[in-house]
C-alpha positions as CSV (number, residue, x, y, z in Angstrom):
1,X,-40.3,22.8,16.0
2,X,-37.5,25.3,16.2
3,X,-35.8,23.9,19.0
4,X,-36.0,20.4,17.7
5,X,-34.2,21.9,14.3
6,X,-31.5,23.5,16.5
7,X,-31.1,20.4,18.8
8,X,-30.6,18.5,15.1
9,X,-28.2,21.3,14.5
10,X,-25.9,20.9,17.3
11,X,-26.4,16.5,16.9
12,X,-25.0,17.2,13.4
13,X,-22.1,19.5,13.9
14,X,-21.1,17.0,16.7
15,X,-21.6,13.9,14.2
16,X,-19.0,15.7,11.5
17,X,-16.5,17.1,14.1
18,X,-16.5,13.5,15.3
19,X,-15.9,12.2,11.8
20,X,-13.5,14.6,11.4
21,X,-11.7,13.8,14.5
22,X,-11.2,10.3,13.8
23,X,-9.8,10.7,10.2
24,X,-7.7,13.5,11.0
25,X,-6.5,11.3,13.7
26,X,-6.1,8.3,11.3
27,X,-3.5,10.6,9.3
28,X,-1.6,11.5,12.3
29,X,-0.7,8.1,13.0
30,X,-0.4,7.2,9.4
31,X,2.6,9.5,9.4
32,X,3.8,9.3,12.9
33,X,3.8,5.5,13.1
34,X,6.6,3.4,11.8
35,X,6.1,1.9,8.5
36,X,8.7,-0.9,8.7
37,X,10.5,-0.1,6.0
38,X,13.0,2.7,4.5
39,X,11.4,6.0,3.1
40,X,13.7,8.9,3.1
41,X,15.7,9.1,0.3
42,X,13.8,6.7,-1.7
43,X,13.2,7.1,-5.1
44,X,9.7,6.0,-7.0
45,X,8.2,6.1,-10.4
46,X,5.5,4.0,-11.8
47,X,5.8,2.0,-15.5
48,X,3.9,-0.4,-17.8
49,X,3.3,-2.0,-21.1
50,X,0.1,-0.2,-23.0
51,X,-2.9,-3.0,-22.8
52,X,-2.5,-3.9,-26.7
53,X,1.1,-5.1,-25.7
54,X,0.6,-8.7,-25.4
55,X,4.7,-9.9,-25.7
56,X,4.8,-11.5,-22.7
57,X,8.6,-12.5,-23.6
58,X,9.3,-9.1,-25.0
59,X,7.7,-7.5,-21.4
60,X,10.2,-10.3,-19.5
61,X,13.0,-9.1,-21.4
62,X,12.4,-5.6,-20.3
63,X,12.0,-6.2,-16.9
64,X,15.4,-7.9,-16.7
65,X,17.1,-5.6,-18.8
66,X,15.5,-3.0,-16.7
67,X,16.7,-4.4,-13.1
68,X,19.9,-5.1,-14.6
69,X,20.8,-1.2,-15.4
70,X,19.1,0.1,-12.2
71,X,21.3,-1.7,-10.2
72,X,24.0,-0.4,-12.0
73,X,23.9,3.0,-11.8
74,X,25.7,5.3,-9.9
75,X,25.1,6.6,-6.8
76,X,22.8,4.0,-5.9
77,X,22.8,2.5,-2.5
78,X,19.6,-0.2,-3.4
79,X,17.5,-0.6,-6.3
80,X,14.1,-2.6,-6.6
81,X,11.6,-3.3,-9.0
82,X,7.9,-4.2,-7.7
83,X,4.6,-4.5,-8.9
84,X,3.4,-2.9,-5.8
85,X,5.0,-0.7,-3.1
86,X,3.7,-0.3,0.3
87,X,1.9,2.7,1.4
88,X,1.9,3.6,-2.7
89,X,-1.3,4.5,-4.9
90,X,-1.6,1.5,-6.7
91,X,-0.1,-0.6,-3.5
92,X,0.2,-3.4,-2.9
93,X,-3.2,-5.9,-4.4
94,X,-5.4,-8.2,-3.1
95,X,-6.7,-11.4,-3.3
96,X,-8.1,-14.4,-1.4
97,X,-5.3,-17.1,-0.5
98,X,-5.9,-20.9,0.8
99,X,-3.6,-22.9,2.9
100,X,-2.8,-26.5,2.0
101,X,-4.2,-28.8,4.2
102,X,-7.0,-26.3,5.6
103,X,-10.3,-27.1,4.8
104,X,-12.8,-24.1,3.9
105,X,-15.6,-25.0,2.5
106,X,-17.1,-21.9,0.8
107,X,-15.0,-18.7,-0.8
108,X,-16.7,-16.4,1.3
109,X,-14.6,-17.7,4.4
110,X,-11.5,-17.5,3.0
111,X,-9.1,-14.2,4.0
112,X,-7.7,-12.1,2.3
113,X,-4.2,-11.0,2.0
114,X,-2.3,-7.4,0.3
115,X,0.5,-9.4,-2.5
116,X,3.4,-8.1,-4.4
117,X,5.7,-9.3,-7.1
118,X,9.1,-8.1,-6.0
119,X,12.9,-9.0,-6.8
120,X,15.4,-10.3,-5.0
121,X,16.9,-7.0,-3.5
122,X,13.5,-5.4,-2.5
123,X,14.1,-6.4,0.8
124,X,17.8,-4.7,1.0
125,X,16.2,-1.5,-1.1
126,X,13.6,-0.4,1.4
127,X,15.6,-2.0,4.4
128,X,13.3,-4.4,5.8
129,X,14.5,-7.3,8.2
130,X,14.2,-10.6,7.7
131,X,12.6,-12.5,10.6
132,X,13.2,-15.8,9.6
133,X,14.3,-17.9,6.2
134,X,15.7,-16.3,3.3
135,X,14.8,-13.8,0.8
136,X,14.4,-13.6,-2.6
137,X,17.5,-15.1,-5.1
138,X,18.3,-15.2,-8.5
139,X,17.7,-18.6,-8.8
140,X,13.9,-17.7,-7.8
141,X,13.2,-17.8,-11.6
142,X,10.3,-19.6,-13.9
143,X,11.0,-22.8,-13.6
144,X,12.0,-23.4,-10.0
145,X,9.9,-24.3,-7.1
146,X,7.3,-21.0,-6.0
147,X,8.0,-19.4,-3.3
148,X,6.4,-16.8,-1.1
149,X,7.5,-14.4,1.1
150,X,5.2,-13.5,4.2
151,X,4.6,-11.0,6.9
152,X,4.5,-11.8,10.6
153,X,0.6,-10.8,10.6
154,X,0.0,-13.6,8.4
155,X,1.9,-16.3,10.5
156,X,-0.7,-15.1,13.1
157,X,-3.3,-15.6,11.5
158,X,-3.0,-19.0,9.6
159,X,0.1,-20.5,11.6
160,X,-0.5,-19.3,15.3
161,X,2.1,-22.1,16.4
162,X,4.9,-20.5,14.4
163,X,6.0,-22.7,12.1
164,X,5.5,-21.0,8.8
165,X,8.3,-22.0,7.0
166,X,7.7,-24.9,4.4
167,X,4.2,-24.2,4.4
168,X,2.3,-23.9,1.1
169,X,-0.3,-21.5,0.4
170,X,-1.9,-20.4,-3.2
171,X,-3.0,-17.1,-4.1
172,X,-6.9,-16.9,-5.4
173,X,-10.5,-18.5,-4.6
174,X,-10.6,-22.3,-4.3
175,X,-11.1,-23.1,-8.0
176,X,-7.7,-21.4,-8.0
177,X,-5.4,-22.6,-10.8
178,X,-2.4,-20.5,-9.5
179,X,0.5,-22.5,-8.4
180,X,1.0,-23.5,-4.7
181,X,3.6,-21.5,-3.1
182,X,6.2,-22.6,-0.9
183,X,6.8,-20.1,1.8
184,X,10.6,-19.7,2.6
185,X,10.8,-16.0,4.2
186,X,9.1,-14.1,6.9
187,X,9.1,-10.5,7.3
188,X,7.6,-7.8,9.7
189,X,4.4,-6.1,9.1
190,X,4.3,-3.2,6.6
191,X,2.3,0.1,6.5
192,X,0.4,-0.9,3.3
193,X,-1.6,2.5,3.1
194,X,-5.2,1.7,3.8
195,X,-5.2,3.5,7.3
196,X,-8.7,1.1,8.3
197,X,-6.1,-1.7,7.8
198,X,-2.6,-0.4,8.1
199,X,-0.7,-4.0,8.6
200,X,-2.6,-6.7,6.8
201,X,-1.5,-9.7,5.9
202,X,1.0,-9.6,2.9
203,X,2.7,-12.3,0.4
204,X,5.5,-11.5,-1.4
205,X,6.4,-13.7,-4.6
206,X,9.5,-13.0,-6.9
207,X,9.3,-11.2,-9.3
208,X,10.5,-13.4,-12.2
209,X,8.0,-15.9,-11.1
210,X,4.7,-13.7,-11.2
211,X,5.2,-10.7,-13.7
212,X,3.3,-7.5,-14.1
213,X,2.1,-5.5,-16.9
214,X,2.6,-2.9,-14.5
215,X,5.4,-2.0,-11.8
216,X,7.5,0.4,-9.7
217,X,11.4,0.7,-9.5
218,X,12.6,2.1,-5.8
219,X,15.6,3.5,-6.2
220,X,17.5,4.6,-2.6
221,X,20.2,6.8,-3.1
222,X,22.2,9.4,-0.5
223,X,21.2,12.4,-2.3
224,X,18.0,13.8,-3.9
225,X,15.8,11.1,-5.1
226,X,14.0,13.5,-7.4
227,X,17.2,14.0,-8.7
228,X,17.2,10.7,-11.0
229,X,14.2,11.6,-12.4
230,X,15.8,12.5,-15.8
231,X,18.6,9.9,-15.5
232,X,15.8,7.0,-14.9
233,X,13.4,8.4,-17.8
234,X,16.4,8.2,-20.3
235,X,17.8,4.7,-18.8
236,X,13.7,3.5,-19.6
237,X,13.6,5.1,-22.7
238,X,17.2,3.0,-24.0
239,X,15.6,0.1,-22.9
240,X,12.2,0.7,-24.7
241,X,11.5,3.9,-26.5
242,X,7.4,3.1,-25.9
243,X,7.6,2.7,-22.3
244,X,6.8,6.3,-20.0
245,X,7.5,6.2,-16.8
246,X,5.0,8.5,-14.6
247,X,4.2,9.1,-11.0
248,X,8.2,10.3,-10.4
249,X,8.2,11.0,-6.6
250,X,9.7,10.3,-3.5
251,X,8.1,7.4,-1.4
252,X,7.4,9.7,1.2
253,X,5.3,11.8,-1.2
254,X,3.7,8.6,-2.7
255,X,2.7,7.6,0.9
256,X,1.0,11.4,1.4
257,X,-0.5,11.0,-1.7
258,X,-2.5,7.8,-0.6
259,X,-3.4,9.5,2.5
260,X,-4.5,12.7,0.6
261,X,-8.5,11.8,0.7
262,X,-8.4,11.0,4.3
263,X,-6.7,14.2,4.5
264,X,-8.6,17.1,2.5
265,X,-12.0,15.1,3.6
266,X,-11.2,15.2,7.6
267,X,-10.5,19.1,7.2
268,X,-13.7,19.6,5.5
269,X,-15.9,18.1,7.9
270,X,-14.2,19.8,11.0
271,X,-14.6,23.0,8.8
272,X,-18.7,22.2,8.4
273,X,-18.8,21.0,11.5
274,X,-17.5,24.0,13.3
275,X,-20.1,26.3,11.5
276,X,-22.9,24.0,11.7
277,X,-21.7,24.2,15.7
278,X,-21.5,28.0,15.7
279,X,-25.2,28.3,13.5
280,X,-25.9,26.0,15.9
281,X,-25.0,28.5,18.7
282,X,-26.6,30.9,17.5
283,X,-30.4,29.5,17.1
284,X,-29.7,28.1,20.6
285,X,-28.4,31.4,21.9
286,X,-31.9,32.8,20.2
287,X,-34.2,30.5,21.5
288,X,-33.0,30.9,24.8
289,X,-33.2,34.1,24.4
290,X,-37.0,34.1,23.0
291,X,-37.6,32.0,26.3
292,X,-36.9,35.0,28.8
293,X,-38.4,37.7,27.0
294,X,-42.1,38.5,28.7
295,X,-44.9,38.0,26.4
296,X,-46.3,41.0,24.9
């Protein structure tokens, strides 16, 4: 019985420096890969409209108002507002989406895709390419045709031939009512965070055409992003006194954050597994041990 408890010993200190091996490793290329889009010197901070807030034209308002003065203010090389960033916390969401003229007959077949509401200069802010199309304009406002912005992974996946652009897709489970979208950009793949998934497949929509209760500014300057920490809290508070802005980091630190449980959890189970491993040793080392000794 003894030796079956240390063989179950050494399985188990083996099973956790394993486990630990592999997230630990999932963390080293999490920060070692490139994500595809700018991070030094970027900026971040996380804002919203309390639940009971239910303006919607008052909330549109502030957006705008909001873009329009963080564009303006000095010392900024790119400014963004988004209602998810990639690689952040609350990141980029997800949903099902359906392509027009594909038939699925069930929801449970349909794949899923990481979205974001973003304006026009979010590509310029975190200094991603454009692969094909256009981005984001002005003009991509309420009113006007929806339009979508996708990755390269998602081209792949639903238009292996290449020809993406024009395509409409809608966001949701067939008994969708959200508009169809017309897709008029294509992008590279992004780190999105989730390091079981790094580079899913993303759509982008403006901003003005899909608002958020909730949403990001990205600010990229040349000096110390913490440094506008103050200067943005007081440019939110002149646009609305009842909005707080929280999560102020860099998006480096936002993308460490996200990675934080993969992180603390892979130390722990190579710290248990390496004691289990040396108790392990131990009871081994004893049996063995036991074994020579001559009875009596």
């Amino acid at each position: 019985l003894s030796k079956a408890l240390v063989i179950f010993e050494v399985a188990l200190s083996c099973g956790l420096l394993v486990a630990a091996g592999l997230m630990i490793k999932s963390v080293v290329k999490a920060n070692s890969r490139d994500t595809g889009f700018a991070t030094a010197n970027v900026f971040t901070a996380r804002m919203g409209f309390p639940s009971a807030y239910t303006d919607t034209v008052a909330q549109m308002q502030f957006w705008d108002q909001l873009h329009e003065r963080i564009t303006a203010m000095p010392g900024i090389e790119g400014a963004a507002i988004a209602s998810g960033l990639p690689g952040a916390e609350q990141g980029f969401g997800g949903t099902s989406v359906v392509i027009d003229g594909v038939v699925v007959e069930r929801n449970e077949d349909l794949r899923r895709v990481r979205t974001s509401a973003v304006t026009p200069n979010f590509l310029t802010t975190l200094e991603i390419p454009l692969r094909q199309g256009r981005a984001f304009e002005s003009s991509d406002r309420e009113g006007a045709l929806p339009v979508a912005i996708v990755n390269e992974r998602f081209v792949r996946e639903h238009f292996p031939d290449g020809n993406a652009l024009g395509k409409r897709i809608r966001l949701g489970n067939l008994e969708s009512t959200q508009p169809w979208l017309t897709i008029v950009g294509i992008v590279p793949d992004l780190f999105a965070g989730d390091t079981d998934d790094p580079r899913p497949p993303i759509v982008l929509r403006p901003f003005a055409q899909a608002r958020s209760q909730f949403a990001y500014v990205a600010l990229r300057t040349s000096g110390d992003p913490l440094a506008l920490t103050a200067p943005v809290r007081e440019l939110v508070k002149s646009v609305n006194a009842d909005i707080p802005i929280y999560w102020p980091m860099t998006l480096r630190e936002a993308i460490a954050a996200q990675l934080w449980f993969v992180r603390v959890f892979g130390t722990m189970f190579a710290i248990f597994g390496l004691v289990a491993l040396f108790l392990a040793s131990i009871g081994l080392y004893a049996e063995l041990l036991g074994d020579e000794l001559p009875a009596g």
